[in-house]
C-alpha positions as a LaTeX table, in Angstrom:
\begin{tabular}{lrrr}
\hline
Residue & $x$ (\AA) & $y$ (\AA) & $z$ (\AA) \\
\hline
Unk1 & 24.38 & 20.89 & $-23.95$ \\
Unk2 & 21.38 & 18.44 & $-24.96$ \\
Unk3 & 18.96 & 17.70 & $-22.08$ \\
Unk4 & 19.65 & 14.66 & $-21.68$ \\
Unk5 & 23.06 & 15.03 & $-20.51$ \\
Unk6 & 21.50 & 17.92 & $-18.20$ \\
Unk7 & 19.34 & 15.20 & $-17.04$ \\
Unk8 & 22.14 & 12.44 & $-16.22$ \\
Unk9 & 24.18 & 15.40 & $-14.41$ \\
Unk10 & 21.22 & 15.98 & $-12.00$ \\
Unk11 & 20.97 & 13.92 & $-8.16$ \\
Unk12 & 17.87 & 12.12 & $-8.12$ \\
Unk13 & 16.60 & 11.70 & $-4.21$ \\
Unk14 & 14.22 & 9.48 & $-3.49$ \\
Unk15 & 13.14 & 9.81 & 0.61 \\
Unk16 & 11.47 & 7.43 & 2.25 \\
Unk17 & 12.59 & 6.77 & 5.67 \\
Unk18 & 10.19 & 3.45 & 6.53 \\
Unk19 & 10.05 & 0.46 & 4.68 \\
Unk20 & 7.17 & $-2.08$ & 5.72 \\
Unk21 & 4.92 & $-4.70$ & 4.30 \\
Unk22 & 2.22 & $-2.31$ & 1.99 \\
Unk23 & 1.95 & $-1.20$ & $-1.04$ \\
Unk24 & 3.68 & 2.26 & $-0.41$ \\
Unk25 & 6.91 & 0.25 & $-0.54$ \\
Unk26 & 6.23 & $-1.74$ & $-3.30$ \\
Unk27 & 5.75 & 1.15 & $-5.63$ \\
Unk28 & 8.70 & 2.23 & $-3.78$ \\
Unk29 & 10.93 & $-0.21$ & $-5.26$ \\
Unk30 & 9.39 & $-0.91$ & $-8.57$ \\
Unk31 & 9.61 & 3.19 & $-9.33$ \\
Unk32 & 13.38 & 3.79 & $-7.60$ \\
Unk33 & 14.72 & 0.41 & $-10.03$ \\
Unk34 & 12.59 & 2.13 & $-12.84$ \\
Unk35 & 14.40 & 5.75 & $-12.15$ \\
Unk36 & 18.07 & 4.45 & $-11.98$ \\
Unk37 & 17.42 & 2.78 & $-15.61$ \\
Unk38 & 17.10 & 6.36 & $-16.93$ \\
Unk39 & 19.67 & 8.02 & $-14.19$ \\
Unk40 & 23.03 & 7.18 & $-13.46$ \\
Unk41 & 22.62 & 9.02 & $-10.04$ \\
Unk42 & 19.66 & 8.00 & $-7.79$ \\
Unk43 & 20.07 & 8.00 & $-4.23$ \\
Unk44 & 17.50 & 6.47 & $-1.84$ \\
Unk45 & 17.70 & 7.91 & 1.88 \\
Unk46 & 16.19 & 4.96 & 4.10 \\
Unk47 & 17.10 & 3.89 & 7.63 \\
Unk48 & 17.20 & 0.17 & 7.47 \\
Unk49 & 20.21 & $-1.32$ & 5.65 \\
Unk50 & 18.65 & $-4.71$ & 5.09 \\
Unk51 & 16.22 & $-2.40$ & 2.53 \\
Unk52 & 19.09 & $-2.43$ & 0.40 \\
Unk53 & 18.42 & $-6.05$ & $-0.76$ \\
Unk54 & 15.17 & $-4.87$ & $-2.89$ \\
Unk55 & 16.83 & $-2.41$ & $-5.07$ \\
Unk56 & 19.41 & $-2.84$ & $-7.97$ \\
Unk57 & 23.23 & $-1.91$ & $-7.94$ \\
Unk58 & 22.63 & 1.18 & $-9.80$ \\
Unk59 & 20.82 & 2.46 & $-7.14$ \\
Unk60 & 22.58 & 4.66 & $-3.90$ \\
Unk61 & 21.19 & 3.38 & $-1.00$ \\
Unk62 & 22.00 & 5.51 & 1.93 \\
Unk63 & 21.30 & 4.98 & 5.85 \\
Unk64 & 22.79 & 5.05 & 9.49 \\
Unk65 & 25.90 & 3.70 & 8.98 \\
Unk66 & 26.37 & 3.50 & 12.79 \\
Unk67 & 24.44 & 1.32 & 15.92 \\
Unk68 & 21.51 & 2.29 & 17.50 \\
Unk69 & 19.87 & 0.89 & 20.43 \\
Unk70 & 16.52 & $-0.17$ & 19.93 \\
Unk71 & 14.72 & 2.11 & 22.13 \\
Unk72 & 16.23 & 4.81 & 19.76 \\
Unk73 & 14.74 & 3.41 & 16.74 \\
Unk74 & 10.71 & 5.04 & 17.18 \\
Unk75 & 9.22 & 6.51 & 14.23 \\
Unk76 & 9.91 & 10.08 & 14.84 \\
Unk77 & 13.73 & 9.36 & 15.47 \\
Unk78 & 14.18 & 7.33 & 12.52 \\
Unk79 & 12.46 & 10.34 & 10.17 \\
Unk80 & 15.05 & 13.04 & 12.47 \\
Unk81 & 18.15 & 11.14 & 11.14 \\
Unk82 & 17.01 & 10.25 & 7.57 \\
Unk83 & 16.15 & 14.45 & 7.16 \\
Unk84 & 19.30 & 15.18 & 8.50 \\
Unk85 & 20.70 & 12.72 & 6.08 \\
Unk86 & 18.57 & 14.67 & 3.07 \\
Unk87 & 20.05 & 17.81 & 4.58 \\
Unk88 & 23.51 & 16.64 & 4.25 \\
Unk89 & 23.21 & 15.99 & 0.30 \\
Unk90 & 21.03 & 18.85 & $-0.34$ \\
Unk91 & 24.12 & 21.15 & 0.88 \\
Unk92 & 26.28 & 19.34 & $-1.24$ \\
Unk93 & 24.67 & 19.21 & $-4.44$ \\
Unk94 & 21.46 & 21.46 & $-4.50$ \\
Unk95 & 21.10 & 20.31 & $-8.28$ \\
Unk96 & 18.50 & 18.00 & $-7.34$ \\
Unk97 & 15.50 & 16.66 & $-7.40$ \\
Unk98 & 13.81 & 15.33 & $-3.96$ \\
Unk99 & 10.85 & 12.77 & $-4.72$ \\
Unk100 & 9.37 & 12.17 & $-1.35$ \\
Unk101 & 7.64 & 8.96 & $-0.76$ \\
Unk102 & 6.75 & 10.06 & 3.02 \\
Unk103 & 7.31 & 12.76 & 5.58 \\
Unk104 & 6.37 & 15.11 & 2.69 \\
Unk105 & 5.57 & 17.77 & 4.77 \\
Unk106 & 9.32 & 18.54 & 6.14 \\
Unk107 & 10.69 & 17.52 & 2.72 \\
Unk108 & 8.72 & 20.20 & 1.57 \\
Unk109 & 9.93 & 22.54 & 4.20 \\
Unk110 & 13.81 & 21.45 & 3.50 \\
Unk111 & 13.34 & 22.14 & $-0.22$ \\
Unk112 & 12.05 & 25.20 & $-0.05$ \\
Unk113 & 14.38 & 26.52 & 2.45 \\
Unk114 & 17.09 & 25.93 & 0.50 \\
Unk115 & 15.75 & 26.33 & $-3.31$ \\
Unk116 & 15.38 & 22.73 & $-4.67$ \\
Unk117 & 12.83 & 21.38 & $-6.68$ \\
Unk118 & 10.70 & 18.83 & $-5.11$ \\
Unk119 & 7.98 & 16.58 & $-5.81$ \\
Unk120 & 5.98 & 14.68 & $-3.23$ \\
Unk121 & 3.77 & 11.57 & $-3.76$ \\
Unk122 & 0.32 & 11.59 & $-1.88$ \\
Unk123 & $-0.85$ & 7.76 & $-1.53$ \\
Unk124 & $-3.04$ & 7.46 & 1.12 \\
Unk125 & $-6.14$ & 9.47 & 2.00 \\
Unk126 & $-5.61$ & 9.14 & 5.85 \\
Unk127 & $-4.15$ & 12.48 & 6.90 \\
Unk128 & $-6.78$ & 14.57 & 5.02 \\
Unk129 & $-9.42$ & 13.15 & 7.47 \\
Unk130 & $-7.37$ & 15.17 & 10.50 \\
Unk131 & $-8.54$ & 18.67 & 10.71 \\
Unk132 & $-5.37$ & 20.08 & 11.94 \\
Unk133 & $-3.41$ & 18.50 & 9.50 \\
Unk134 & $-5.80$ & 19.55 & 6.80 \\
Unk135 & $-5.17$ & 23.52 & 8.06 \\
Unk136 & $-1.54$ & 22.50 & 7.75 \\
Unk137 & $-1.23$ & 21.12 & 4.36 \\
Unk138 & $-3.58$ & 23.94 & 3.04 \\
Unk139 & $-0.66$ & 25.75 & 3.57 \\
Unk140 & 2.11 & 23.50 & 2.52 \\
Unk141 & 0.93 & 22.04 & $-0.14$ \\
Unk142 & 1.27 & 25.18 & $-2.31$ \\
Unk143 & 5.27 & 24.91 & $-2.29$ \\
Unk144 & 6.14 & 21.44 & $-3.69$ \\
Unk145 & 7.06 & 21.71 & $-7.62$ \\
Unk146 & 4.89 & 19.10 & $-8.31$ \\
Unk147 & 1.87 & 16.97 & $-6.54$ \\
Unk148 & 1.88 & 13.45 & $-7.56$ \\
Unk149 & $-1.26$ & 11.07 & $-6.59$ \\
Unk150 & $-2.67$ & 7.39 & $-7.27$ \\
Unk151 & $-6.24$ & 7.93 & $-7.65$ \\
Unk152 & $-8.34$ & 10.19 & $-9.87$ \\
Unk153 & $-10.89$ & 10.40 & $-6.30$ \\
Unk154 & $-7.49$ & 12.12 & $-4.60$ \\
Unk155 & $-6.78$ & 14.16 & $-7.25$ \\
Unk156 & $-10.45$ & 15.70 & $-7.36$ \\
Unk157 & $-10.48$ & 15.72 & $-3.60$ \\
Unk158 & $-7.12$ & 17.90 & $-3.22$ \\
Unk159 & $-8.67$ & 19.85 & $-5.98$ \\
Unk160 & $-11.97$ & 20.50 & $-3.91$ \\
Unk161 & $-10.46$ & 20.91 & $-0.57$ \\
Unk162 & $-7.43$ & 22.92 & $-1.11$ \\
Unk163 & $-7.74$ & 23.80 & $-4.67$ \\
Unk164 & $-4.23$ & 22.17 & $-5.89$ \\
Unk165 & $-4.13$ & 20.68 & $-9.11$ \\
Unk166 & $-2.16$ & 17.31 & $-8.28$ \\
Unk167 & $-1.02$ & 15.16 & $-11.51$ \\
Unk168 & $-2.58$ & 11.43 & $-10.98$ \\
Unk169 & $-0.26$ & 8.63 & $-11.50$ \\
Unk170 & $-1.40$ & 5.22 & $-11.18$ \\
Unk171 & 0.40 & 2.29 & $-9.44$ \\
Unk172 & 2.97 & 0.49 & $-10.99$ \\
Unk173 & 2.18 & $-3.41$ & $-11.97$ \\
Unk174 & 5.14 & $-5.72$ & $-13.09$ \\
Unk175 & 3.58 & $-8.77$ & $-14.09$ \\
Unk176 & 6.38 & $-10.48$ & $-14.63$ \\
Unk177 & 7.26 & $-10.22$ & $-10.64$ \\
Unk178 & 4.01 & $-11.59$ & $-9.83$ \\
Unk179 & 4.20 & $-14.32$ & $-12.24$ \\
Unk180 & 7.09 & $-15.06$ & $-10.94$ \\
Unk181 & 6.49 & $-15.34$ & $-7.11$ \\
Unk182 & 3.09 & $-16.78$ & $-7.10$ \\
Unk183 & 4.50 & $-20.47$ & $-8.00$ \\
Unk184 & 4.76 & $-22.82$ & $-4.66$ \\
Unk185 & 4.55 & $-26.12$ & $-3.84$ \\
Unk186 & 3.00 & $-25.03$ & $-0.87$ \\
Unk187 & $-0.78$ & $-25.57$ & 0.13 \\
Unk188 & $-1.85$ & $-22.60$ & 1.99 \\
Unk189 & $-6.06$ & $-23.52$ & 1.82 \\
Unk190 & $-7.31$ & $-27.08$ & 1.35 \\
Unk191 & $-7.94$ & $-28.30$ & $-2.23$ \\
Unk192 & $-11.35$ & $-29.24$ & $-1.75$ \\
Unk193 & $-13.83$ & $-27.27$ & $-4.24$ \\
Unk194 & $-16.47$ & $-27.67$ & $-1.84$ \\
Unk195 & $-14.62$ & $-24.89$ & 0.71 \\
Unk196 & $-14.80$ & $-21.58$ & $-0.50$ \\
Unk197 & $-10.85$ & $-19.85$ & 0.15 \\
Unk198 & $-10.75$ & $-16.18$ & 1.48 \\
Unk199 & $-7.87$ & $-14.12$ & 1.52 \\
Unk200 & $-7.22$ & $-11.12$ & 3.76 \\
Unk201 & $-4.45$ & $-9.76$ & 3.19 \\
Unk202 & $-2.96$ & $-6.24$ & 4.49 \\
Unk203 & $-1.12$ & $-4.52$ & 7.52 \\
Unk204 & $-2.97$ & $-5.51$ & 10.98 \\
Unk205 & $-3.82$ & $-1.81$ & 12.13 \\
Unk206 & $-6.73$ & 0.18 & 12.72 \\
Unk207 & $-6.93$ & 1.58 & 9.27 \\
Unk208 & $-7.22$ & $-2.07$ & 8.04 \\
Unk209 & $-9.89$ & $-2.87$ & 9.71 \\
Unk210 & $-9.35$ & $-6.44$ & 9.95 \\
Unk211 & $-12.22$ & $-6.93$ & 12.65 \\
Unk212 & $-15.13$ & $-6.06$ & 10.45 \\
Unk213 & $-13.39$ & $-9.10$ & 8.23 \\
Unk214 & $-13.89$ & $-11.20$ & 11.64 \\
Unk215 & $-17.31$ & $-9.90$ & 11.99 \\
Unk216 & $-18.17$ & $-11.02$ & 8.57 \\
Unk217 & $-16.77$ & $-14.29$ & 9.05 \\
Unk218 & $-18.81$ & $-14.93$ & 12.14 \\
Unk219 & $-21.76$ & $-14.23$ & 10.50 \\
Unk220 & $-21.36$ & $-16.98$ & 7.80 \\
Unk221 & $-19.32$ & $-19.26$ & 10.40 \\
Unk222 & $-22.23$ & $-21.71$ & 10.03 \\
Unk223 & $-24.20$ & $-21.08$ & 7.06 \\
Unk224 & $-21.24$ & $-21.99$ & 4.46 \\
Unk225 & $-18.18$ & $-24.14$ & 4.51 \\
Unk226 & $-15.06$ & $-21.62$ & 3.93 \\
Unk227 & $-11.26$ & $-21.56$ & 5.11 \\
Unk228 & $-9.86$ & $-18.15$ & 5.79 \\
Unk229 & $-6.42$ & $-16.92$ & 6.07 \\
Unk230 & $-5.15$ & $-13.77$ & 7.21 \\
Unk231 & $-1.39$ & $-12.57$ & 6.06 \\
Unk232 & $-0.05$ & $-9.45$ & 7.71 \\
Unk233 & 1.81 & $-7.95$ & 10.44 \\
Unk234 & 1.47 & $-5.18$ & 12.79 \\
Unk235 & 0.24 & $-3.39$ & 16.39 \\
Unk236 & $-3.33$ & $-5.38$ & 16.37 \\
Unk237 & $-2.00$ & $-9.23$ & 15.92 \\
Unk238 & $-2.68$ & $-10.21$ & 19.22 \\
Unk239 & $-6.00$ & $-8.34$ & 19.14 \\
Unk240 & $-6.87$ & $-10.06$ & 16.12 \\
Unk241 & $-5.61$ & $-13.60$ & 17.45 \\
Unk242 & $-7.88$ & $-13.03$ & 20.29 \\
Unk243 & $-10.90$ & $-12.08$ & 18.33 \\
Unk244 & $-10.57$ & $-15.18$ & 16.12 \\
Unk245 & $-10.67$ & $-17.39$ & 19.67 \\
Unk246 & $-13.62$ & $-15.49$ & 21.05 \\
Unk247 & $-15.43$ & $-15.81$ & 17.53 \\
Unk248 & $-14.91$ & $-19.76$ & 17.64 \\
Unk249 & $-13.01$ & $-19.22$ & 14.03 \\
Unk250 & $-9.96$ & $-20.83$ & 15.40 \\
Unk251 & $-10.48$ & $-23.83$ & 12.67 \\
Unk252 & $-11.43$ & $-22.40$ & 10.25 \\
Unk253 & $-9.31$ & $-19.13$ & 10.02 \\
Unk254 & $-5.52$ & $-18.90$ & 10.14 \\
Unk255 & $-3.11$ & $-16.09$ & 11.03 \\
Unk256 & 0.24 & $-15.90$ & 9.26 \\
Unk257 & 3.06 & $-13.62$ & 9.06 \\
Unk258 & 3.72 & $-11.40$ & 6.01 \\
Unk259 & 5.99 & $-12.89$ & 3.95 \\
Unk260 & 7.88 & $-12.15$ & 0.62 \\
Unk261 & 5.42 & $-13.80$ & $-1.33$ \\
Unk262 & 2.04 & $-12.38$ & $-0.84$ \\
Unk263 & 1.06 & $-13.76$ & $-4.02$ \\
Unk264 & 1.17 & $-17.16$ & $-3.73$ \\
Unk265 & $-1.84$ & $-16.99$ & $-1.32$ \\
Unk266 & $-3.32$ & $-14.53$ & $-3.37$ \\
Unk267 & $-3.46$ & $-16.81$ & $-6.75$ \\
Unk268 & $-4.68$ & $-19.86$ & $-4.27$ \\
Unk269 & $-7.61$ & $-17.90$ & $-3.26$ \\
Unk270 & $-11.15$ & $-18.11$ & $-4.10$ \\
Unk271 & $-12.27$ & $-14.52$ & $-2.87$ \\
Unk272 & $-9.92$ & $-11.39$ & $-1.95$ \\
Unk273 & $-11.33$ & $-9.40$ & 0.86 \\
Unk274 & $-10.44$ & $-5.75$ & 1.94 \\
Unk275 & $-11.87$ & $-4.14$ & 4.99 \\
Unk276 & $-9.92$ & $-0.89$ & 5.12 \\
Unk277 & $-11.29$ & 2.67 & 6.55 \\
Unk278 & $-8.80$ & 4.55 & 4.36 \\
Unk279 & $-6.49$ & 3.32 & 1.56 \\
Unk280 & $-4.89$ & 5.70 & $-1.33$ \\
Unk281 & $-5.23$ & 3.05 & $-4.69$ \\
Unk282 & $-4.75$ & $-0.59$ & $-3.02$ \\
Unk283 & $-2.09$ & $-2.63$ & $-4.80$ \\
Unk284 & $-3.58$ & $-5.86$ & $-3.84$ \\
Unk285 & $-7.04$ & $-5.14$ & $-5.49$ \\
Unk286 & $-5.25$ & $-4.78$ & $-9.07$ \\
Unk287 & $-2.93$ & $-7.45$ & $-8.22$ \\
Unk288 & $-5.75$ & $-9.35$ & $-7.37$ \\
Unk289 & $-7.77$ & $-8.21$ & $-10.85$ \\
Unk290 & $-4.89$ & $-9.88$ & $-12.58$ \\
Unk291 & $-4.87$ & $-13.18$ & $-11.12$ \\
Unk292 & $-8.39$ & $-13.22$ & $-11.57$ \\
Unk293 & $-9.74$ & $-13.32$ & $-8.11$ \\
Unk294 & $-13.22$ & $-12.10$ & $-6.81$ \\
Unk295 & $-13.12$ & $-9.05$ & $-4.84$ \\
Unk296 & $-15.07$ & $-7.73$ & $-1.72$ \\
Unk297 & $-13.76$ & $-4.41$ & $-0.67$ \\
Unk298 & $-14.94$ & $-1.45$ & 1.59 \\
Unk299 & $-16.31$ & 1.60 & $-0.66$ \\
Unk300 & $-13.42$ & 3.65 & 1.07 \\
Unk301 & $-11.45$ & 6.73 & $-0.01$ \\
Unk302 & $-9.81$ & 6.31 & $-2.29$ \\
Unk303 & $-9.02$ & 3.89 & $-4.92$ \\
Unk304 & $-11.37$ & 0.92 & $-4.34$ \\
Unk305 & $-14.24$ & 2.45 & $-6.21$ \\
Unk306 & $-12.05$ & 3.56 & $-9.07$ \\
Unk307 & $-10.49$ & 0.02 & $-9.28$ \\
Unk308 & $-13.84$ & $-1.82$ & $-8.92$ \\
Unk309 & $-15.97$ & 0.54 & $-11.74$ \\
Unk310 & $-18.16$ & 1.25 & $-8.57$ \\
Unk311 & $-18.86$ & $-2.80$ & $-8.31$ \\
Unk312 & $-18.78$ & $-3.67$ & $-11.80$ \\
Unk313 & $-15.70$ & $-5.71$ & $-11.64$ \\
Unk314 & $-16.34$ & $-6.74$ & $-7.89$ \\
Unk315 & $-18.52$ & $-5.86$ & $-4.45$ \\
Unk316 & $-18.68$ & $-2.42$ & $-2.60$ \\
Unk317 & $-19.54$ & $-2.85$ & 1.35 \\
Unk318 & $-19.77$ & 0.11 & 3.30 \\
Unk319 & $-16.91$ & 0.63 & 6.08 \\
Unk320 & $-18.00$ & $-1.60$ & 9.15 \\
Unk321 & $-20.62$ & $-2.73$ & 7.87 \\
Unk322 & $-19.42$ & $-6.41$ & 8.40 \\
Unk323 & $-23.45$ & $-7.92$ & 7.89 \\
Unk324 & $-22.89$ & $-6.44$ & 4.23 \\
Unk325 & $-19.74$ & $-8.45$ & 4.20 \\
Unk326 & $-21.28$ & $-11.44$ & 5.25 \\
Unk327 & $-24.31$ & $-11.54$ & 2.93 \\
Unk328 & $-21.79$ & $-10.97$ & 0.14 \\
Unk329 & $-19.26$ & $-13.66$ & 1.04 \\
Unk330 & $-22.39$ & $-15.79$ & 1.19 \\
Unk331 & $-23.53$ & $-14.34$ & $-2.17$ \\
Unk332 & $-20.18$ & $-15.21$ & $-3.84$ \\
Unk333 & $-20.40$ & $-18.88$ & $-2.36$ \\
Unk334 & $-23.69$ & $-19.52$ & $-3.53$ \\
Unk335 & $-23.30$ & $-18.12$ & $-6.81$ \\
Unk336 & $-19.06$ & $-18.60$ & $-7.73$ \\
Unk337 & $-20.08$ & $-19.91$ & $-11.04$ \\
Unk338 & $-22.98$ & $-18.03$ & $-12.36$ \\
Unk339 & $-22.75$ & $-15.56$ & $-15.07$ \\
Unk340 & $-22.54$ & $-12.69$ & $-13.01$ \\
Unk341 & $-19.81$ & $-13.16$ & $-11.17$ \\
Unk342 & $-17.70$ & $-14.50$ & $-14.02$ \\
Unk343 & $-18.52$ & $-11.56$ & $-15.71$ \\
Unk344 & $-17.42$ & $-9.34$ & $-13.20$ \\
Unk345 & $-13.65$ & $-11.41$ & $-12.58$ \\
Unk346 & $-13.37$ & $-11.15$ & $-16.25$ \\
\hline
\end{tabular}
């Protein structure tokens, strides 16, 4: 038998319980579409059915097929049912392959219990700054089949703190996506070339950091003319509606809801700006690269520095430093069309 009809035979199962608005899912769903063009049997365990929408016909898409009230529908219970989902088709058919997305750690667990290969994908840098979780994983992260990461920082960090040898694979990019959705009719900054347009764009959360961006924007509130908009969701929009009240920003900075079409924002924008304490290899920074935007992003682990050529192709702040932020939006407005800066967008 050739191996590629081994190949077609074996159950591809792609776990990720949680869909949001990042760039986790959009790998997600470029990489699951990708798999089911080479495998005629891909399942995806999630626990929202609306998730189905994103992926293609080929693909399984398999959640809760029963009501649950909402107080049921936490984190931790969501991640019980999808495992005991995974469980379900690993009895079945233990010719497979688990790719875990999230929840790596009791994937892990599952597939080693019951002999299946698995590989898990490592995409943020978050967890490794959590001693307990770091004694954890030194253990665990010696039984996956394979260690996939985004960044060549991760992979040299796993290598120096646990001593695994991860394999680094890069984001996926479709161009033809982003092409695609950046086209509107709609204005979201004012056309004037006289007001510079800033962009933040990202989950509101802690690991975000999208009050240093407020910071920064309070520091140049009267030195340059500038519209800012902010596009995200999550736990610290109120927090962050509040701050841009207190900060007297309230005309000059906006606060939308994530949409479907980040990117037609993003290609209306002057400057990109990314505050983040943590981040794994930051979709919007490359999406950004390609639609030729200027960048201002935390030096963070990992990915920004790798993206950036350590602020040849943009601006490294340090985390929280939010003056740093400000002289550098003010540097960018000042300077927009000088050599330099071209240069560095090109």
């Amino acid at each position: 038998m050739s191996k590629k009809k081994i190949y077609s035979k074996k159950n591809l199962i792609i776990f990720a319980p949680f869909m949001e608005n990042g760039g986790i899912e959009k790998n997600l769903v470029l990489l699951t579409n990708y798999f089911s063009k080479k495998n005629k049997n891909v399942i995806l365990i999630t626990f929202e059915k609306k998730n189905k929408k994103f992926f293609n016909k080929k693909v399984n898409v398999i959640f809760p097929n029963f009501y649950l009230p909402n107080y049921l529908k936490g984190r931790n219970f969501r991640n019980i049912i999808c495992l005991l989902i995974l469980l379900r088709y690993i009895l079945k058919n233990r010719n497979c392959l688990v790719i875990s997305f999230q929840s790596n750690l009791y994937v892990t667990l599952m597939a080693k219990i019951f002999n299946v290969k698995n590989i898990i994908r490592i995409a943020s840098y978050g967890w490794m700054r959590n001693k307990f979780k770091k004694i954890i994983f030194y253990i665990l992260l010696r039984l996956p089949t394979e260690i996939v990461v985004n960044s060549k920082e991760m992979k040299k960090d796993l290598k120096r703190e646990f001593n695994i040898n991860a394999k680094c694979i890069y984001n996926p990019l479709d161009t033809k996506i982003i092409n695609k959705s950046k086209i509107t009719k709609k204005k979201y900054f004012s056309t004037s070339k006289k007001i510079l347009k800033i962009l933040f764009l990202a989950r509101l959360v802690d690991a975000k950091d999208p009050i240093t961006f407020l910071r920064g924007l309070k520091k140049v509130n009267t030195k340059i003319k500038f519209q800012a908009l902010i596009v995200g969701n999550g736990s610290m929009r109120k927090f962050v509606k509040e701050k841009i009240e207190e900060y007297n920003l309230k005309q000059k900075v906006k606060l939308l809801k994530y949409s479907q079409y980040p990117m037609q924002p993003l290609n209306q924008c002057n400057l990109l700006v990314l505050t983040s304490k943590f981040e794994g290899l930051p979709n919007v920074l490359i999406e950004a690269q390609y639609l030729k935007k200027y960048i201002i992003s935390t030096n963070c682990k990992t990915g920004p520095k790798e993206i950036l050529k350590n602020g040849n192709f943009g601006s490294l702040i340090n985390i929280g430093d939010y003056n740093q932020l400000a002289k550098q939006i003010e540097f960018f407005y000042y300077n927009q069309n000088s050599n330099i800066i071209k240069r560095k967008i090109k």
